[in-house]
PAZAPA-4460 file (N, C-alpha, C; in steps of 0.05 Angstrom, whole numbers, plus 32768, in hexadecimal, padded with zeros to 4 digits):
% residues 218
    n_x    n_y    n_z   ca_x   ca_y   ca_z    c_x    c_y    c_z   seq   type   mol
   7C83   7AAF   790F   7C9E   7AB7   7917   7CA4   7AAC   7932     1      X     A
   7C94   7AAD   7943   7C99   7AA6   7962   7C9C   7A8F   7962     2      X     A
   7C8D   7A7E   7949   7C90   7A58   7951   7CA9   7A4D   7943     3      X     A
   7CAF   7A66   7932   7CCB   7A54   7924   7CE1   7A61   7931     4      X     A
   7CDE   7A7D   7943   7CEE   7A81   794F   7CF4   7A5D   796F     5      X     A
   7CE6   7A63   7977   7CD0   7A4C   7990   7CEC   7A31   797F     6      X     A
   7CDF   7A2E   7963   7CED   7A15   795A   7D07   7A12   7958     7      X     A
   7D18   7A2A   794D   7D31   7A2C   794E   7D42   7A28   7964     8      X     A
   7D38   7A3C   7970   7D3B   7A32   7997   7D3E   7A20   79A8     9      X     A
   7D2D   7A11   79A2   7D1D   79F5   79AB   7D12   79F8   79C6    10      X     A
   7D14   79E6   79D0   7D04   79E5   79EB   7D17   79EC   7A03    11      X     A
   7D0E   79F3   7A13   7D19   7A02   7A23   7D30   79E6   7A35    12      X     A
   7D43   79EB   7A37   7D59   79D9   7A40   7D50   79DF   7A63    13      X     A
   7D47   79C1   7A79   7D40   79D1   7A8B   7D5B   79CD   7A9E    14      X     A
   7D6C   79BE   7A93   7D92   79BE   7AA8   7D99   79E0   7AA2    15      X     A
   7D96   79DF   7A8F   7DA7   79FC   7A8D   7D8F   7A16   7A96    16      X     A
   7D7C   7A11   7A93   7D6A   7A22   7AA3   7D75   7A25   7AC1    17      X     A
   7D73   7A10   7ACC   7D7F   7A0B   7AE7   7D99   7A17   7AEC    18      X     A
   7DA1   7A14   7ADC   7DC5   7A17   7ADC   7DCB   7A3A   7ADC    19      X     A
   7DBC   7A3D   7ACA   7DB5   7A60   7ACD   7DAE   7A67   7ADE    20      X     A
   7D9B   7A5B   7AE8   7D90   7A65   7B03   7D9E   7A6B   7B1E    21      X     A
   7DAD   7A48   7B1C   7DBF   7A4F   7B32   7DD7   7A63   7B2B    22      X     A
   7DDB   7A68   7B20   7E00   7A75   7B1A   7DEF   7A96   7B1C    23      X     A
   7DD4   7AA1   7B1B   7DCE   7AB4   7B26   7DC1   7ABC   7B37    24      X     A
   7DBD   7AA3   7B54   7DBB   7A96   7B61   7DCF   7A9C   7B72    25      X     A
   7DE6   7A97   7B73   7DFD   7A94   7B78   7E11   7AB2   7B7D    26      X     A
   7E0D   7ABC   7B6A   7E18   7AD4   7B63   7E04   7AEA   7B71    27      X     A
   7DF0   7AE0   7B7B   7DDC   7AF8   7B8C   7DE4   7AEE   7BA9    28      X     A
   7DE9   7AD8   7BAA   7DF8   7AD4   7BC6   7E15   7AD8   7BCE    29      X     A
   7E22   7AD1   7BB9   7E3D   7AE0   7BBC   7E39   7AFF   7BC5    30      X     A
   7E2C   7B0E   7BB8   7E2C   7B26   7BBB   7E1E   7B33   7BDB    31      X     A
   7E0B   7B26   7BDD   7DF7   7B27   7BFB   7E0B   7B28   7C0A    32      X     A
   7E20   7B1B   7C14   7E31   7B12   7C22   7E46   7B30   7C2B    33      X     A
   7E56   7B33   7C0F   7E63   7B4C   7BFD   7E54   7B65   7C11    34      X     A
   7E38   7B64   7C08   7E38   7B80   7C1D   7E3B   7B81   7C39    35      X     A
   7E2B   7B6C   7C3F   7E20   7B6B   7C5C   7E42   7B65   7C69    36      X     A
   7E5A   7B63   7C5D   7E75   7B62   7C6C   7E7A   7B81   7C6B    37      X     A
   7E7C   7B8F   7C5C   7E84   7BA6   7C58   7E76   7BBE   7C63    38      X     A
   7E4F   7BBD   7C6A   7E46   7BC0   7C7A   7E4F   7BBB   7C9C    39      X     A
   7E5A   7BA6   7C9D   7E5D   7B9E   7CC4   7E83   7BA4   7CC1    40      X     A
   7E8A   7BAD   7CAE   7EA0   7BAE   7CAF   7EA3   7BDC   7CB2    41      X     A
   7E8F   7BE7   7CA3   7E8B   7C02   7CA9   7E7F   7C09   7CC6    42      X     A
   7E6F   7BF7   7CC8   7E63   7BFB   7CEA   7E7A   7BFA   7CFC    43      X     A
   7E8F   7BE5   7CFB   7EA6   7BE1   7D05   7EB6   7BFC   7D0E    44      X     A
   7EB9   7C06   7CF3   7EC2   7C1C   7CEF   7EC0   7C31   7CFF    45      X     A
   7EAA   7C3F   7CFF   7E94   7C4A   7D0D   7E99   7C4C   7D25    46      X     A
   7E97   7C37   7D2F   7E9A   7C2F   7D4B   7EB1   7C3B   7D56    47      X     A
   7EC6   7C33   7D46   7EE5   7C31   7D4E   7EE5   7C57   7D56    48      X     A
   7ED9   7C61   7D3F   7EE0   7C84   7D34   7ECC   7C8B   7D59    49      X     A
   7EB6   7C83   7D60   7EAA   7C92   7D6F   7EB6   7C84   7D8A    50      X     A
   7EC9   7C6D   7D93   7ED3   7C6E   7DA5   7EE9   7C7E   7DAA    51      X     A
   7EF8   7C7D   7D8F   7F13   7C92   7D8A   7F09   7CB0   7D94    52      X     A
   7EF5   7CBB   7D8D   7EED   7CDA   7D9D   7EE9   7CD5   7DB5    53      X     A
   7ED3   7CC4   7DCA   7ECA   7CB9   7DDA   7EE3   7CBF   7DEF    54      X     A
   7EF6   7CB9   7DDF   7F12   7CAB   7DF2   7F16   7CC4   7E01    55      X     A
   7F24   7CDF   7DF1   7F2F   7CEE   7E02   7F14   7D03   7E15    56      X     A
   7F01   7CFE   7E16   7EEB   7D01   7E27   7EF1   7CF1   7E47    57      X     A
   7EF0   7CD9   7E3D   7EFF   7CD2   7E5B   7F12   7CC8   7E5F    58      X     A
   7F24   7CD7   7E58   7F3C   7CD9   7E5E   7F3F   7CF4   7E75    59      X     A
   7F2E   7D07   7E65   7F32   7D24   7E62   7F1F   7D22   7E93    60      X     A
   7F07   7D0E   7E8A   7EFF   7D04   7EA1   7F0E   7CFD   7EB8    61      X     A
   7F1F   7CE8   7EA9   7F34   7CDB   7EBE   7F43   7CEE   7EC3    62      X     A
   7F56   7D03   7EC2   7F63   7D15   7EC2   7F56   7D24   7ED8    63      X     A
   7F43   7D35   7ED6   7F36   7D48   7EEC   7F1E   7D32   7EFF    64      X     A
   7F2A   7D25   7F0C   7F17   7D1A   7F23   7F0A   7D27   7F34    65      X     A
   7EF5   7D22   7F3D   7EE8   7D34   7F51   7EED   7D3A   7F70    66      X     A
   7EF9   7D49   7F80   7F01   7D4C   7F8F   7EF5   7D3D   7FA1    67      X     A
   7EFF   7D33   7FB6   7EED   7D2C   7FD2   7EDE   7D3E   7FE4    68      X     A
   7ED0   7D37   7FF8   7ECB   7D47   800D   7EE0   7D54   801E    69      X     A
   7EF7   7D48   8023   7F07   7D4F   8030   7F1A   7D62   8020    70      X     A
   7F1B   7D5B   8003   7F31   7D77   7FF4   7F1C   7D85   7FED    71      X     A
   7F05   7D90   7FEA   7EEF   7D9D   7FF1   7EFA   7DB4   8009    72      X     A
   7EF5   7DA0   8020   7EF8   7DAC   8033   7F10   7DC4   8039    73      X     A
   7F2A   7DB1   8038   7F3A   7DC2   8037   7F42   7DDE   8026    74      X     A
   7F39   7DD7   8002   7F3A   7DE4   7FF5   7F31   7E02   8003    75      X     A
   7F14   7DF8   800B   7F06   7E11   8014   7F14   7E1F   8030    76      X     A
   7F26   7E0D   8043   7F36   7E14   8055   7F44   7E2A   804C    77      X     A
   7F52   7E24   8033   7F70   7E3B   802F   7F63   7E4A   8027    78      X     A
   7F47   7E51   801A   7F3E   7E63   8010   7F35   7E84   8021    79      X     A
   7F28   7E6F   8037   7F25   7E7C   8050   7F3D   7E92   805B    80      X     A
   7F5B   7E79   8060   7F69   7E82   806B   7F78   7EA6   805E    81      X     A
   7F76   7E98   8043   7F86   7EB4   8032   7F75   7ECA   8038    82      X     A
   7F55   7EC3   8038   7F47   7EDF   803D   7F53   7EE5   805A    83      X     A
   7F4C   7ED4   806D   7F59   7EE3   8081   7F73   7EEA   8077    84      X     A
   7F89   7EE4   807A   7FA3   7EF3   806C   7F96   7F10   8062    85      X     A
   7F88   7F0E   8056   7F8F   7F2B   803A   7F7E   7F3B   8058    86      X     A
   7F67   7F36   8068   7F58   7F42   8075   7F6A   7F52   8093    87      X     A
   7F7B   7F3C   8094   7F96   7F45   80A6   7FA7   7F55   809E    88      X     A
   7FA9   7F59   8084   7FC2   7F6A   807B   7FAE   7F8B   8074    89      X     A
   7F8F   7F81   8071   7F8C   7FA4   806D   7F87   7FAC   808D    90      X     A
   7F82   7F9C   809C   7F7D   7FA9   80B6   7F93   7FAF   80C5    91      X     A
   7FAD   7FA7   80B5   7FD0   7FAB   80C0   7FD1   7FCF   80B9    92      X     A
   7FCD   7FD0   8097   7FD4   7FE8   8096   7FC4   7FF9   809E    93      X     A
   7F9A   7FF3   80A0   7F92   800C   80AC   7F9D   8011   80CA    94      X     A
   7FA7   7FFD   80D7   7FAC   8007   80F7   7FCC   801C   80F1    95      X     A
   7FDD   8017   80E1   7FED   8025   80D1   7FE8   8036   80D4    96      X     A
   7FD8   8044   80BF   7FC9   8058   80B1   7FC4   806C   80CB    97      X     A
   7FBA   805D   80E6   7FAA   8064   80F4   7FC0   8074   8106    98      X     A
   7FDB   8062   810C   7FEE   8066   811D   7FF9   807A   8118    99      X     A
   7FF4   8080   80FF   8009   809B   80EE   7FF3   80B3   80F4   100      X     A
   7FE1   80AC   80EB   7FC6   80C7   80F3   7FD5   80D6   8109   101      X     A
   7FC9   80B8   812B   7FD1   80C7   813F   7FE7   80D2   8141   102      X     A
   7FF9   80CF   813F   8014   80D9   813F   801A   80F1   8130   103      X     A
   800F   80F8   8119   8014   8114   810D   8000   8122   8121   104      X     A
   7FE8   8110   812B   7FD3   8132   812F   7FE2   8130   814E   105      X     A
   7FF3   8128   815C   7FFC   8130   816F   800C   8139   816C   106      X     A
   801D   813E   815E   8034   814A   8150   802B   8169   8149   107      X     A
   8019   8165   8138   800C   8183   8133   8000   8192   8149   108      X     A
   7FEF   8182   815B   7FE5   818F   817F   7FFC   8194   8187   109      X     A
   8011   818B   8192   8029   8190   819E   802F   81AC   818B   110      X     A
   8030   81A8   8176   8043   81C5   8161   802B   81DD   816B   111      X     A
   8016   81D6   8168   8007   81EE   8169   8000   81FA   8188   112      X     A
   8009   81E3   81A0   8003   81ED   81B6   8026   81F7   81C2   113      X     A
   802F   81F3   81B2   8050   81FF   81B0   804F   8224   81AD   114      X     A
   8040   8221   8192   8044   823B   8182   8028   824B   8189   115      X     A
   800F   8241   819C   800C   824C   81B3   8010   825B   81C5   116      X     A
   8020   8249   81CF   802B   824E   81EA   804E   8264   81E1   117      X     A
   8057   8264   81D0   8061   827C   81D1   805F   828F   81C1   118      X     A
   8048   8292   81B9   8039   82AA   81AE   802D   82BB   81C7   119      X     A
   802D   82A8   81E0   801D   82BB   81F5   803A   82C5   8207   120      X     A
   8051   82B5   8206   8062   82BF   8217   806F   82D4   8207   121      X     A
   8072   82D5   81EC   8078   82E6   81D7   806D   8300   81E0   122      X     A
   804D   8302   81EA   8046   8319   81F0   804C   8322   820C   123      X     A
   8054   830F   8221   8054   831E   823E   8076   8327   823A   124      X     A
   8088   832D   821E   809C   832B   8225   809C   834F   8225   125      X     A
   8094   8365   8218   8095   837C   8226   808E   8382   8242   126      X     A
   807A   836C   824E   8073   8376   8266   8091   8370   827B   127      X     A
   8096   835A   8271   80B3   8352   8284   80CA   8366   827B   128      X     A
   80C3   8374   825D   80E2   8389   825E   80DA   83A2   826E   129      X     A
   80C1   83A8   8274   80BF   83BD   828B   80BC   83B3   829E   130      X     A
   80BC   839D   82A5   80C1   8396   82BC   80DF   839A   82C7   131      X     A
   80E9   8392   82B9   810B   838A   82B8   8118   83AB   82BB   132      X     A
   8104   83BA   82A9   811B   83D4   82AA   810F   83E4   82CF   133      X     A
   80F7   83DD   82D2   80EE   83EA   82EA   8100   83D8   8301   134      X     A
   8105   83C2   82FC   8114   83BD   8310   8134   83C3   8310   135      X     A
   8141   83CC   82F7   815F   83DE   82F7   815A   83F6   8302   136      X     A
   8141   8404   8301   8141   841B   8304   8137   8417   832D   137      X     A
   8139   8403   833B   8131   8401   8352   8111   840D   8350   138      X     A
   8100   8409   8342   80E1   8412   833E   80D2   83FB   833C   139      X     A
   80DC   83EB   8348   80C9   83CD   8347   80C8   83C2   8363   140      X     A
   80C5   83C7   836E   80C4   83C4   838B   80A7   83BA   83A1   141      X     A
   80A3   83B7   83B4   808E   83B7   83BE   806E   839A   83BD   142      X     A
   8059   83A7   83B6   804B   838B   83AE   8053   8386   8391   143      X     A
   8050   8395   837D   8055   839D   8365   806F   838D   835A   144      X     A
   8080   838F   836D   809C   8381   8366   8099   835B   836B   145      X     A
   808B   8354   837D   8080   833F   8386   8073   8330   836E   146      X     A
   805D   8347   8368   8049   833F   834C   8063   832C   833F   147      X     A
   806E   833C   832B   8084   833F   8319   8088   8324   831A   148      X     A
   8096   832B   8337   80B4   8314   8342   80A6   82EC   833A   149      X     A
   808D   82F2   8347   8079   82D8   8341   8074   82D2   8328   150      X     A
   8068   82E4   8314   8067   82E1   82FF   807B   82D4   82EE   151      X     A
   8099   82DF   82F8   80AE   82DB   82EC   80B1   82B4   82E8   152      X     A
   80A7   82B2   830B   80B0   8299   8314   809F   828C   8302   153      X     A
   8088   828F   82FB   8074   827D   82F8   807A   8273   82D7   154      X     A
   808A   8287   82D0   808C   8283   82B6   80AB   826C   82A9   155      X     A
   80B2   8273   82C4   80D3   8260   82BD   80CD   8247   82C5   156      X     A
   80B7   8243   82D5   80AD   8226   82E8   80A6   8217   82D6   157      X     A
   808B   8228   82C6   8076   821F   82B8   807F   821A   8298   158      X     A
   8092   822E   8292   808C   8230   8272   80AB   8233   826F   159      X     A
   80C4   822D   8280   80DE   822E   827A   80E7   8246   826E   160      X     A
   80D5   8266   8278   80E1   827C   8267   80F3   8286   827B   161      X     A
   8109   8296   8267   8123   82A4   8279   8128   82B9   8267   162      X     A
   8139   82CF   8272   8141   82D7   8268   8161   82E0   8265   163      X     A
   816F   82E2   824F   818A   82DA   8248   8194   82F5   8241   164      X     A
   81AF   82F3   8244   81C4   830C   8232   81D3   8319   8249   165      X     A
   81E5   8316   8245   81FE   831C   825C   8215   8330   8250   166      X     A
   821F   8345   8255   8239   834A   824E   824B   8335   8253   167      X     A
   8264   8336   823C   8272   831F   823D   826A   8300   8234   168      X     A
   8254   8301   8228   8251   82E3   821D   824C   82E0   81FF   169      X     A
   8259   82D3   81F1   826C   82C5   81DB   8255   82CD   81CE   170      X     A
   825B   82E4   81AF   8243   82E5   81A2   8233   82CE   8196   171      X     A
   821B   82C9   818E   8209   82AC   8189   81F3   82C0   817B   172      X     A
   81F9   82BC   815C   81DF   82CC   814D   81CD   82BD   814B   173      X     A
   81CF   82A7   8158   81B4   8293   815A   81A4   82A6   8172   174      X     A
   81A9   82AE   8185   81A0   82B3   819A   819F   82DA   819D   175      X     A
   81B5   82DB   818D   81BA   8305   819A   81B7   8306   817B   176      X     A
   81AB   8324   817F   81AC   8331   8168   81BA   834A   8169   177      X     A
   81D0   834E   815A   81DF   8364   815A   81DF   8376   8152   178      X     A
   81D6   8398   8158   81D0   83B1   8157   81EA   83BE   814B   179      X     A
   8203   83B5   8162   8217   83CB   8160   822C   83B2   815B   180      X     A
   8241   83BD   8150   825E   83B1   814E   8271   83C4   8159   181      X     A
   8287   83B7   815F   829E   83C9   8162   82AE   83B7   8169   182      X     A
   82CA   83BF   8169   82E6   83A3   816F   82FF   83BE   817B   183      X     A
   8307   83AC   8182   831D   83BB   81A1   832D   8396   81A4   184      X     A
   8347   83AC   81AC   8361   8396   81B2   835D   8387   81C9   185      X     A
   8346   8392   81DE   8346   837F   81F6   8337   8369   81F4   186      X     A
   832F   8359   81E4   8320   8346   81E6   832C   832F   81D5   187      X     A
   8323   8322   81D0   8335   8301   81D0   8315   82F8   81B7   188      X     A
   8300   82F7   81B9   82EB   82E5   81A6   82D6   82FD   81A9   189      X     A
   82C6   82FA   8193   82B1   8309   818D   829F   8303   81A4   190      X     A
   8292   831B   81B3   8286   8318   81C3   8271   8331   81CB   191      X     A
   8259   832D   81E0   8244   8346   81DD   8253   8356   81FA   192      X     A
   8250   836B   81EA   825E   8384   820A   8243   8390   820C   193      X     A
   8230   8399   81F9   8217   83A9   8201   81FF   839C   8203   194      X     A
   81EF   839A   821A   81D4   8390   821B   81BC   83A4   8211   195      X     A
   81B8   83A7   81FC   819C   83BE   81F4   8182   83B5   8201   196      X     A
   8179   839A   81FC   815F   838A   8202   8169   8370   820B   197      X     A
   8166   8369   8226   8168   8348   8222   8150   8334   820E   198      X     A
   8157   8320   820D   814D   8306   81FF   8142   82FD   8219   199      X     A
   812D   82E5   820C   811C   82CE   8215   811A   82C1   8207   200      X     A
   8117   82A6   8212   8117   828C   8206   8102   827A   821B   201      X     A
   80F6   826B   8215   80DF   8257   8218   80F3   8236   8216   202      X     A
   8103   8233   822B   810A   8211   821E   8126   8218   8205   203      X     A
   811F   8208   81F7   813D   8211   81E0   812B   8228   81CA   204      X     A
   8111   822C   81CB   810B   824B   81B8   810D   825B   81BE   205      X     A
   8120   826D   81B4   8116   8287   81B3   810B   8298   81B4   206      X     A
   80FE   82A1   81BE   80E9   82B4   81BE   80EA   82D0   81B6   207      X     A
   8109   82DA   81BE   8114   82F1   81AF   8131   82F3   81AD   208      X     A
   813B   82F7   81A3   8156   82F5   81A2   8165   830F   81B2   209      X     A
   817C   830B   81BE   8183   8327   81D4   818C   833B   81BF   210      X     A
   8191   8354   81BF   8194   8365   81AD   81AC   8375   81BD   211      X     A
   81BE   836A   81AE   81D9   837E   81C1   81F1   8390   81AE   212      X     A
   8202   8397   81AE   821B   8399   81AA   822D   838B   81AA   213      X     A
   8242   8386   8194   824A   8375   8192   8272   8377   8191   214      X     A
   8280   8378   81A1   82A1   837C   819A   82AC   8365   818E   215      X     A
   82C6   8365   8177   82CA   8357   816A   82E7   8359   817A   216      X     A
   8306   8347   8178   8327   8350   817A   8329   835C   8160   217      X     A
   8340   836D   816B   8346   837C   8151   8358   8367   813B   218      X     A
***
């Protein structure tokens, strides 16, 4: 079978052997070509895609440059300066803070060496209404009357005390306190006719108010 196949066949043609050869020959080189373009043509590719990210990297670079020594410098200048600023403004309001302190607690020393000081004249003021009546009664006289008379001084010199309330002067319930009333046609404005206790005063306080009688016009 193989020799009559062999015979039918005949001998092997060696052009067209060749001819076969080359035309798949040919077609392996066509193709060789085929990849290795489409290969350098994907690398291409490639390339293009990782400069395209690449890009806004330095861009993003170019954009924030690095300062110099000298905007360095400065930078750190203003930074300085604002602390001082902010360090000036709290040491503005503690001296503030501070100015107001002193000023109330002298405010309050003054109030309390006020209300002190006529809490003690508050008390010498019976000694001065027997003083006052021993001297209507001519019983104040002598060294005794002297005492008094000094005392008196020392107190109008020192501490501005007096004592007030007159018949005939214009009633003032700031100042008199009124016991009695009564009104009669001879008088013209409300005014004190009876002295019961005079008043004292320290300066513009009070210390007691005069306690009199009081006539009104009819």
């Amino acid at each position: 079978m193989a020799e009559e196949d062999y015979a039918a066949r005949g001998p092997a043609d060696p052009e067209r052997t060749q001819g076969e050869q080359g035309s798949n020959g040919a077609g392996a080189a066509e193709t060789a070509p085929d990849s290795e373009a489409a290969a350098v043509q994907e690398n291409q590719e490639d390339t293009e895609q990782l400069e395209t990210a690449s890009a806004p990297v330095e861009n993003s670079q170019a954009e924030a440059p690095e300062l110099s020594e000298l905007d360095q410098t400065l930078l750190k200048v203003a930074e300085l300066e604002e602390q001082l600023a902010r360090r000036t403004a709290d040491l503005y309001n503690l001296q503030q803070e501070y100015n107001g302190y002193v000023k109330r607690a002298k405010a309050d020393a003054l109030q309390q060496f006020e209300l002190g000081k006529a809490k003690v004249l508050e008390g010498l003021i019976p000694v001065l209404d027997n003083a006052h009546l021993a001297r209507e009664h001519a019983e104040l006289e002598g060294p005794a009357g002297k005492v008094v008379e000094e005392l008196e001084n020392t107190l109008a010199t020192n501490f501005q005390m007096e004592r007030f309330g007159a018949e005939g002067d214009a009633f003032d319930p700031a100042v008199h306190e009124a016991l009695l009333h009564s009104t009669s046609p001879d008088v013209e404005f409300e005014q004190v006719n009876i002295i019961m206790q005079p008043g004292y005063r320290a300066g513009e306080k009070v210390l007691r108010p005069a306690r009199v009688g009081v006539v009104s016009p009819e």
